[in-house]
N, C-alpha and C positions, 0 to 999 in steps of 0.2 A: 663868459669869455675871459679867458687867460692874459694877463699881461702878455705886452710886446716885448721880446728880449733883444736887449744887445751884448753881443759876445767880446769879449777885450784880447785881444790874442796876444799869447806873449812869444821871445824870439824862438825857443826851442819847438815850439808846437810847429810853426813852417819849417824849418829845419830839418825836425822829426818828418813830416809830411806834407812839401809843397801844397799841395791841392785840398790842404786841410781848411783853406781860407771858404772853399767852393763847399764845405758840411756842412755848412748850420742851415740848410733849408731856407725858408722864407725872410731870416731873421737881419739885421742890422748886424755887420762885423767891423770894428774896429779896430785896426793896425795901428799903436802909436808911432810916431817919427824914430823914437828910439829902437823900435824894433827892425825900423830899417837902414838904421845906424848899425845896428849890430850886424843884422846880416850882408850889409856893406863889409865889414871886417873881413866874413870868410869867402867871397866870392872869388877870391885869388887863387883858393885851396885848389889841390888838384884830387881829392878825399872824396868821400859821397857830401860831407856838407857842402863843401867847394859847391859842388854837383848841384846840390837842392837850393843852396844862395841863390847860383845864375839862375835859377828855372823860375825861383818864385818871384825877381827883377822880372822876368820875360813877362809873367800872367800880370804884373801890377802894370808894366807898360801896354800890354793891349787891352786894359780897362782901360788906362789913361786916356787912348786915342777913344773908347766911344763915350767918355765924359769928364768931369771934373772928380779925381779921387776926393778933394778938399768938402766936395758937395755929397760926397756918394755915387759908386757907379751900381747899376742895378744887373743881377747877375742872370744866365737862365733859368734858375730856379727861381726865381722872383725873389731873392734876395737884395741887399744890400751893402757892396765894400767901402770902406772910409779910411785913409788915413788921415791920423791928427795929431795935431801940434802937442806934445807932451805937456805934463801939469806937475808939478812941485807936491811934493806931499804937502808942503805948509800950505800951497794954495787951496789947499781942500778943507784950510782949519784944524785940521790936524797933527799934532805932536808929536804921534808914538813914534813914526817913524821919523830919521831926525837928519840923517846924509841923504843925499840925493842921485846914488847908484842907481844903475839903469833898470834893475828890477822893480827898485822904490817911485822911479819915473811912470814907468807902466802902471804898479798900483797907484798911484797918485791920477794917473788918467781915466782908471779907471772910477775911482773915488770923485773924481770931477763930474762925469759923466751921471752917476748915479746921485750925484746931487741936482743935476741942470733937468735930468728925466726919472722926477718922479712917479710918473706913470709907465716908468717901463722896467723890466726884471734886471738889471747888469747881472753880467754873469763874467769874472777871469778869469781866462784856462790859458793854461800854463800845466806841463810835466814835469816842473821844477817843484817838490813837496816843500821845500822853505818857502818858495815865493805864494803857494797857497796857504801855508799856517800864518804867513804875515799879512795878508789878504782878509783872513779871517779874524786878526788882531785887530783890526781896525774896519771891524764892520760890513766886508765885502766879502761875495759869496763866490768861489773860487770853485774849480773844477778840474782834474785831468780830461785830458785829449782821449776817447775811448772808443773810437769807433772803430779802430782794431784792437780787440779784447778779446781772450775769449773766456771761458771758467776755467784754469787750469785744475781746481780740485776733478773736473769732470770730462778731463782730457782723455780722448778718444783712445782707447789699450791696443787695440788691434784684436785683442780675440776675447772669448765669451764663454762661458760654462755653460752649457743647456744639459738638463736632467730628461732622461729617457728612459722609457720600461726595459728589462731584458728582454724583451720580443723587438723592441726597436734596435735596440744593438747589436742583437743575433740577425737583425736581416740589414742592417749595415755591413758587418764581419763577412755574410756573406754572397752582399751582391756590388757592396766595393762602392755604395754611393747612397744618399738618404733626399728626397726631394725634402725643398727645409718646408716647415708646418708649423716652425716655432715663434714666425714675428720677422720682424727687421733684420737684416745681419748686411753689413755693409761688403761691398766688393772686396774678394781679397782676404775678408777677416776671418780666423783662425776659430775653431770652436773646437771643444772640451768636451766630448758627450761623455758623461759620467750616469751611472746609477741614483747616484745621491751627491750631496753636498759633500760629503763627507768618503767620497769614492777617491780612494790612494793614487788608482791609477786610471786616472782618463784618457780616452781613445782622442788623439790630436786629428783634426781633419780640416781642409782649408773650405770656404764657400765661393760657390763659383755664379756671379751675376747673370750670365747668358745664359743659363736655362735654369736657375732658382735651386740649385742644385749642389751638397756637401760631398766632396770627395776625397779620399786619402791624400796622402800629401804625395807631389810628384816629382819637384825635383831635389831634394835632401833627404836624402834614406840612410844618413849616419856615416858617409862618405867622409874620408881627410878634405878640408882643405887647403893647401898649401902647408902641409905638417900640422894640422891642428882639427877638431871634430867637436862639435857641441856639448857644450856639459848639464844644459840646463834645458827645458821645452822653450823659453823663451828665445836661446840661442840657435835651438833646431826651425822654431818658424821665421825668424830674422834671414837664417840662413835660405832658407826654402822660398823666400822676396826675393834675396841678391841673388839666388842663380833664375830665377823665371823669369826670360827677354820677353815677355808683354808687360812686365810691369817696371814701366819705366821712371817712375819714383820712387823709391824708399826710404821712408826713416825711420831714424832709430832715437829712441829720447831713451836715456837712464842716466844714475846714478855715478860718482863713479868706481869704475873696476868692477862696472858690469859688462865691458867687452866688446863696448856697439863698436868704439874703433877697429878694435882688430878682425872683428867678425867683417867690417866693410872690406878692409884691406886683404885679409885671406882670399876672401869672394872675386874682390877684383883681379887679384894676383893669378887667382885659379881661370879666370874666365878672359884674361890677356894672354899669359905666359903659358896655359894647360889648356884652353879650348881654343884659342885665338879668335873668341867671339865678337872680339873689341879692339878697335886699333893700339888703342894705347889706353891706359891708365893715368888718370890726372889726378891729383890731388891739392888740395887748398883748404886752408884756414885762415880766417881774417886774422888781420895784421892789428890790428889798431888796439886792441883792448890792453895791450900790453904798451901804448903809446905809438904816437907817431915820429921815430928817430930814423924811418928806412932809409930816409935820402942822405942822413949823415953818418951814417954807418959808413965804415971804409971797404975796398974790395966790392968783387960783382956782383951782379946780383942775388947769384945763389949765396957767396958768401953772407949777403946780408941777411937773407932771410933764414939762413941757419938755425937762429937764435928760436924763431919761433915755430920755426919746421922740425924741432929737437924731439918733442912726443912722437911723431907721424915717423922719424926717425929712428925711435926705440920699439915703437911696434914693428916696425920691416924687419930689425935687428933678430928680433923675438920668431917673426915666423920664418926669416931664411937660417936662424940658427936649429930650431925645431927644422924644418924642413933636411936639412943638412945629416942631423943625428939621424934620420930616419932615412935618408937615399944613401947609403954608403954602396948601394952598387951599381949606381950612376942613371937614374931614369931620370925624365923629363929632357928638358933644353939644357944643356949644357954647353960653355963657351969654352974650348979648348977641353982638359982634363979636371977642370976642378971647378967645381959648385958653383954657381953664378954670384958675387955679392951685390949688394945694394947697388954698387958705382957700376958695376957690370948694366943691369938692369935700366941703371939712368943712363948710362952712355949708348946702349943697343937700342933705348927711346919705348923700352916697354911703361916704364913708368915715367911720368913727370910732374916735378914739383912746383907749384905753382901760385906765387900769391894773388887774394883775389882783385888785389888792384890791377891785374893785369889781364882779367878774365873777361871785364867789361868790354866790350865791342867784339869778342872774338864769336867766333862759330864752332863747336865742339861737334863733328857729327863722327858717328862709330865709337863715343869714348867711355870708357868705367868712370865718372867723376865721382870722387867723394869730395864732398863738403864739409869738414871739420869743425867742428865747435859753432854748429850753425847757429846756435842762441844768441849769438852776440852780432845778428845781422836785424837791422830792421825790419817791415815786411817792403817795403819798398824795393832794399837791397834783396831780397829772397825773392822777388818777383826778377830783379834785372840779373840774378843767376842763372836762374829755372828758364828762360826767354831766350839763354846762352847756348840750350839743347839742340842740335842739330839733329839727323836723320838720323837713327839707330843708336842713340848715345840712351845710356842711363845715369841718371844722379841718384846719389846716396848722398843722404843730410842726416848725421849724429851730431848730439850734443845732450848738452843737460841744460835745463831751462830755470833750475835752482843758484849755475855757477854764470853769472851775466855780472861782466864787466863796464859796459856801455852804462851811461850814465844815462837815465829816464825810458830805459829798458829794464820790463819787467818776466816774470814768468808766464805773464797772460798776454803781454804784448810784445814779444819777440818775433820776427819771420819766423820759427820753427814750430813756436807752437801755434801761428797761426795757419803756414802750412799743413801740421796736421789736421786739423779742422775743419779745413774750408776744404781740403782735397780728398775728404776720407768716401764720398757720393763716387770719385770717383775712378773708372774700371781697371785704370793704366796705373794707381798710385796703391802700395801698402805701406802698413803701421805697424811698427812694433813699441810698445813699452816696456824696456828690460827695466827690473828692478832688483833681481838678485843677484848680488856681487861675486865676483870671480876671481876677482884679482890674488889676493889673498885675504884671510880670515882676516888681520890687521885694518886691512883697508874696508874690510866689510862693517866692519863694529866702528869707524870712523867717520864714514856712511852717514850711519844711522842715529850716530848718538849727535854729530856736530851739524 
């Protein structure tokens, strides 16, 4: 039988995820004093930390009421929660570390601990990578917070290559459908049926779960979008997600100037303003990666969010100028005699821009949402988006899971790519992975090399 472990939490792990205190199963957790010192600081916030402060006060005061934190309270998993009194590095006998910063406070408690119980494993997790190499400097065995992870080397593409005789192909070509025979293939996902590996041109066809069944693609057959049309297969099945109303989640993860933005926004543009499938078009992108100044920025709301709304900006530019060169004899909606612009579109309320600090509590039903630069949301916040869906609405989620700004967000532990993962089983959710650049050749070799 394995040593007992105790877990030393540090402030970012509750932060990252309230309910992280309730993971460790059977085992001993210890909260030090300073770590709810710390999360005393942000509880004023009106931010998602703001948010997950007051939540994880809430859980520590209904331990409180069914025992002594000081003694341990015992949780439903048959665990154990403890707050305790912080310890000095020096009082551990130890040197290396030499100020008594709040992180040195935590390692020191925990260095305290793992001297008083030598029969049991201490273990310090923390998503802070300094406050584990310092951890490790001084003999104590540290860990990141992983139980949202996933392998991004083996993130879910959306579609698959299967190799098939010329007899299977010629009776796919001509009865327009193949019962699959080939293994797994997830709702939704895209297949490639080639001759060979090495087949120039594979026949693209989508897999369809309710009767186990590969079919042509049905709704992108090389059609414009809002002045613009797929350049690549990975842009035609992206495309062929954003216009099918059953499937009410899509994302899109690439690189960038592989197009997941504008592909959302064409799609939605088409499917608000050209089908009127959708009440309106929403769009948002988190605010914070780029700091949090919105409340002292000058001017309204929209003026404040400009700054970060300015891509979402250049792509609309992009497809109502495309769009434009290409309707010169006046089709679609039209306001008075000339071309609709951007401000036209936001004033008529076909589009709206929207940050996501302002998306929590609301109800979105009938709407196109795209989600912008969703990498830089935790799953927490990816969860209280997606919960945002009202009746008839679809979300689009692009990002790239390489450019994460958010501090102790990674590529394997972001909302997006855990979104894709966890939702790929199912019927209502598709996947694409672009990775061929579009943008231009410059940005393509910039890509790749940096």
């Amino acid at each position: 039988m394995g040593k007992n472990k105790i877990f030393v939490l540090d402030t970012n792990v509750l932060i990252h995820n309230p309910k992280s205190m309730f993971s460790f199963e059977d085992n001993l957790v210890v909260i030090p004093i300073t770590v709810i010192e710390e999360i005393d600081n942000f509880k004023k916030g009106l931010d998602e930390k703001g948010r997950n402060a007051r939540q994880i006060g809430r859980y520590l005061d209904e331990l409180r009421q069914q025992g002594s934190l000081q003694k341990g309270v015992k949780t439903e998993k048959g665990g154990i929660i403890k707050v305790m009194i912080s310890r000095k590095i020096t009082d551990t006998a130890s040197e290396i570390l030499i100020t008594d910063t709040n992180d040195n406070l935590i390692i020191g408690t925990a260095l305290f601990i793992q001297k008083q119980e030598k029969d049991s494993d201490v273990i310090l997790v923390s998503k802070d990578a300094n406050v584990r190499i310092k951890a490790d400097a001084v003999g104590l065995r540290a860990e990141n917070f992983e139980t949202d992870k996933i392998n991004f080397a083996e993130l879910y593409s959306g579609y698959k290559k299967i190799i098939v005789s010329q007899d299977v192909l010629h009776t796919y070509k001509k009865e327009k459908f193949l019962i699959n025979e080939f293994g797994q293939i997830y709702p939704n996902q895209f297949v490639l049926l080639a001759t060979s590996e090495e087949d120039p041109e594979p026949i693209l066809a989508r897999y369809s779960v309710q009767n186990n069944t590969i079919y042509p693609l049905k709704y992108y057959q090389g059609q414009e979008l809002f002045g613009i049309k797929s350049r690549n297969l990975e842009q035609t099945m992206s495309f062929d997600l954003l216009l099918d109303p059953q499937v009410q989640l899509v994302s899109l993860v690439g690189k960038a100037g592989t197009g997941k933005t504008l592909l959302a926004l064409a799609a939605g543009l088409n499917q608000v303003v050209e089908e009127d499938n959708y009440n309106r078009m929403v769009v948002s992108r988190p605010v914070f990666p780029l700091g949090k100044d919105l409340g002292y920025l000058p001017g309204s709301k929209s003026e404040k969010f400009n700054p970060w709304m300015q891509p979402i900006y250049d792509n609309m530019e992009i497809l109502l100028s495309t769009r434009k060169e290409q309707e010169d004899n006046g089709n679609g909606k039209i306001f008075g005699k000339k071309e609709p612009s951007l401000q036209d579109y936001l004033d008529f309320g076909f589009i709206e821009l929207e940050p996501l600090t302002y998306i929590r509590g609301r109800s979105l039903p009938e709407q196109f949402l795209v989600i912008d630069e969703a990498q830089n949301l935790t799953p927490h916040e990816m969860k209280t988006i997606i919960t945002r869906a009202g009746e008839g609405t679809k979300i689009v989620l692009t990002g790239d899971p390489y450019q994460i700004d958010i501090p102790y967000l990674d590529s394997e532990s972001n909302g997006l790519s855990i979104a894709v993962e966890k939702f790929k089983s199912e019927e209502i959710v598709g996947h694409i992975t672009l990775t061929k650049g579009e943008r231009s050749h410059l940005a393509t070799i910039a890509a790749k090399f940096f």
